[in-house]
C-alpha positions as CSV (number, residue, x, y, z in Angstrom):
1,X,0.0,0.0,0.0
2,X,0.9,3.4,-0.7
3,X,0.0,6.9,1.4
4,X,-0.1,9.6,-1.0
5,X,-1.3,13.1,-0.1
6,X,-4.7,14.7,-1.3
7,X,-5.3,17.5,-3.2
8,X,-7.5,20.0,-1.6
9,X,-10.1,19.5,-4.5
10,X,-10.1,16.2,-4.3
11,X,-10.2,16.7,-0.1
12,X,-13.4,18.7,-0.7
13,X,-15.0,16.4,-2.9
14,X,-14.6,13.5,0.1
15,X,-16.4,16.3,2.4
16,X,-18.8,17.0,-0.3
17,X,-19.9,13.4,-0.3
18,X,-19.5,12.4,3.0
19,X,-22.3,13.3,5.4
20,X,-20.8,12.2,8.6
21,X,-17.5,13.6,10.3
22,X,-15.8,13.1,13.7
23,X,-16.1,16.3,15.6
24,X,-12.9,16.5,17.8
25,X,-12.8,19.7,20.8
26,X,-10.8,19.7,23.8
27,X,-11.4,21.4,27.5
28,X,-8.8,21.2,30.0
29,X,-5.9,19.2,27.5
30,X,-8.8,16.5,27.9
31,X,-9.8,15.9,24.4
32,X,-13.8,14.5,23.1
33,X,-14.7,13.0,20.1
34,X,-18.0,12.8,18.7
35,X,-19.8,12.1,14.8
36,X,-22.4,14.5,14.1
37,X,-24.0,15.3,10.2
38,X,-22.3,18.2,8.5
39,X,-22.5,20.1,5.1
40,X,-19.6,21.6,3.5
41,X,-20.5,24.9,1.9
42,X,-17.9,28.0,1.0
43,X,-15.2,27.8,3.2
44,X,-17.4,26.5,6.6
45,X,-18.8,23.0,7.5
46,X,-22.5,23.6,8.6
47,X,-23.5,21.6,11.7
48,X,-26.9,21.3,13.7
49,X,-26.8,20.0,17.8
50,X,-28.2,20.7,21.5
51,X,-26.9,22.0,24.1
52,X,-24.6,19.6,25.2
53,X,-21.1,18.4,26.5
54,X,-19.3,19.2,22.8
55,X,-21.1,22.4,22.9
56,X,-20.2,24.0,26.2
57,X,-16.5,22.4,25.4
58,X,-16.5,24.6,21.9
59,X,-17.9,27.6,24.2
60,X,-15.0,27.6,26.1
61,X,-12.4,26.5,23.0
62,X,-13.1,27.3,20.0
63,X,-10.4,25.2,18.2
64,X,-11.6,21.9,16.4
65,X,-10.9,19.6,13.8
66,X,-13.3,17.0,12.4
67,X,-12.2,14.4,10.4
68,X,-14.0,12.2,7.5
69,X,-13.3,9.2,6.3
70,X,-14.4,6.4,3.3
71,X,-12.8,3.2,3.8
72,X,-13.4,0.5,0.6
73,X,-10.2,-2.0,2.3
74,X,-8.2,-2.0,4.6
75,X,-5.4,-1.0,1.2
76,X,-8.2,1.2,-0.2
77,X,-9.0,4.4,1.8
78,X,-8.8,8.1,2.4
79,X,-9.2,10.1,5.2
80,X,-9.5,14.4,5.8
81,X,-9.0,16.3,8.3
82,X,-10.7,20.2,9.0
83,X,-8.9,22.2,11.3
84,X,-11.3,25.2,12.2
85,X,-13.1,27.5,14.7
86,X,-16.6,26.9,15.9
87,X,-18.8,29.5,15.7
88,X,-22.4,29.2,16.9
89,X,-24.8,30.2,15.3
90,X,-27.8,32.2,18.1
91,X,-31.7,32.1,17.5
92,X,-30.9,36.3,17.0
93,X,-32.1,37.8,14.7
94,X,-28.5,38.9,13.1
95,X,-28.1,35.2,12.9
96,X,-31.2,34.5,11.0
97,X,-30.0,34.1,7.3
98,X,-26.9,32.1,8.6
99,X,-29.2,29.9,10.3
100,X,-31.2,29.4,7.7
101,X,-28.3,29.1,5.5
102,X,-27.6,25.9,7.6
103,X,-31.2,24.4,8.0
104,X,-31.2,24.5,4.2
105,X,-27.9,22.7,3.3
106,X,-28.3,19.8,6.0
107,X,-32.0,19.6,4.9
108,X,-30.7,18.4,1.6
109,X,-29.5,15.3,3.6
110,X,-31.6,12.5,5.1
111,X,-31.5,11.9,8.8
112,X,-29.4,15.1,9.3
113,X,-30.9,15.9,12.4
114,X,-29.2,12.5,13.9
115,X,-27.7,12.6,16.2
116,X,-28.3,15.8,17.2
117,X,-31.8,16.2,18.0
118,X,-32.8,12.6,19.4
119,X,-34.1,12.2,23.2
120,X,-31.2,12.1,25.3
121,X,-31.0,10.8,29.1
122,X,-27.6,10.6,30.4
123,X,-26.9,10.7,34.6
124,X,-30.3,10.2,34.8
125,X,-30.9,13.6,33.4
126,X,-33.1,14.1,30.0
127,X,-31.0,16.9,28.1
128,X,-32.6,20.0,26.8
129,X,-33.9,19.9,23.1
130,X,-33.2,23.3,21.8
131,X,-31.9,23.4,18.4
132,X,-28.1,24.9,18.0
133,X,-27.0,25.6,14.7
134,X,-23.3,26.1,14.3
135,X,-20.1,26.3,11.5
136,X,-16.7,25.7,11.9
137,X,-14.6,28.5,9.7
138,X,-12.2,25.8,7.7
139,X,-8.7,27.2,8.6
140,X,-7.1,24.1,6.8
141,X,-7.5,21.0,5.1
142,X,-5.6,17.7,4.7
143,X,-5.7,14.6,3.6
144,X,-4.2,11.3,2.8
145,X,-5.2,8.5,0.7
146,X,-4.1,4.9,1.0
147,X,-3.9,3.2,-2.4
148,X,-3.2,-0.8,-3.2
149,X,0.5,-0.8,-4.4
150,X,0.5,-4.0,-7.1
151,X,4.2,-4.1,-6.7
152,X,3.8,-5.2,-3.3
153,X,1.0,-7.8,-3.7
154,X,-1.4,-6.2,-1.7
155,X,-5.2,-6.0,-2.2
C-alpha cells in the first residue's frame, strides 16, 4: 500500500460526499470526540446539535478539527481532516439568514438531524432539546489516501 497526499479538491470532494464527520474539541488538555452530520459549503462545515457536553467544550475552545473518512479496504482508503473555529450560530435575529443558511444545506440530507436532535437521558438527566445551529470556519484541510500498491502484492 501506498499513502499519498490529497489535493484540496479532491479533499473537498470527500467532504462533499461524505455526510458524517468526527467532531474533535478539547477542555482542560482532555480531548472528546464525537460524529455529528455536517455540510460543507464556501469555506465552513455547517452543523446542527443541543446543548450539550461538545457544545459548552466549543464555548470555552473554540479550536476543532473534524475528520471524515471512506474506507473500501483495509489497502483502499482516504481520510481528511478540518482544522477550524466553531462558531455558533444564536436564535438572534442577526443570525437568521446564517441559520437558515444551515437548515437549508443539512435539509438536503436525510436523517441530518441524527444525532443531534434525538431524546437524550444521560446521569439520569433528559438533556434539553433546543436546536443549535453552528459552523466551523475551515482554517485548513488535509488529507491522505491509502492506495493498493500491485508491486507489493497487496489488495
Amino acid at each position: 500500500m501506498l499513502i499519498k497526499d490529497m489535493t484540496r479538491e479532491a479533499s473537498i470532494d470527500l467532504l462533499n460526499r461524505t455526510p458524517v464527520g468526527r467532531l474533535a474539541c478539547a477542555r482542560d488538555g482532555q480531548p472528546y470526540i464525537t460524529p455529528l452530520h455536517w455540510k460543507h459549503d464556501d469555506g465552513y462545515l455547517y452543523s446542527f446539535s443541543t446543548l450539550g457536553q461538545k457544545i459548552a467544550w466549543m464555548r470555552e475552545n473554540p479550536l476543532v478539527c473534524v475528520e471524515f473518512e471512506e474506507l473500501v479496504s483495509p489497502q483502499d482508503w482516504a481520510t481528511v481532516i478540518v482544522s477550524g473555529t466553531y462558531e455558533e450560530l444564536p436564535d438572534l435575529p442577526q443570525y437568521r439568514e446564517f441559520r437558515q443558511h444551515a437548515f437549508d444545506l443539512l435539509h438536503m440530507r436525510s436523517v441530518w438531524w441524527e444525532p443531534g436532535y434525538v431524546k437524550t437521558v444521560h446521569a439520569d438527566q433528559q438533556r434539553p432539546m433546543e436546536p443549535l445551529y453552528f459552523r466551523v470556519n475551515i482554517d485548513r484541510i488535509t488529507g491522505h489516501r491509502g492506495i493498493p500498491d500491485a508491486a507489493s502484492g497487496s489488495r
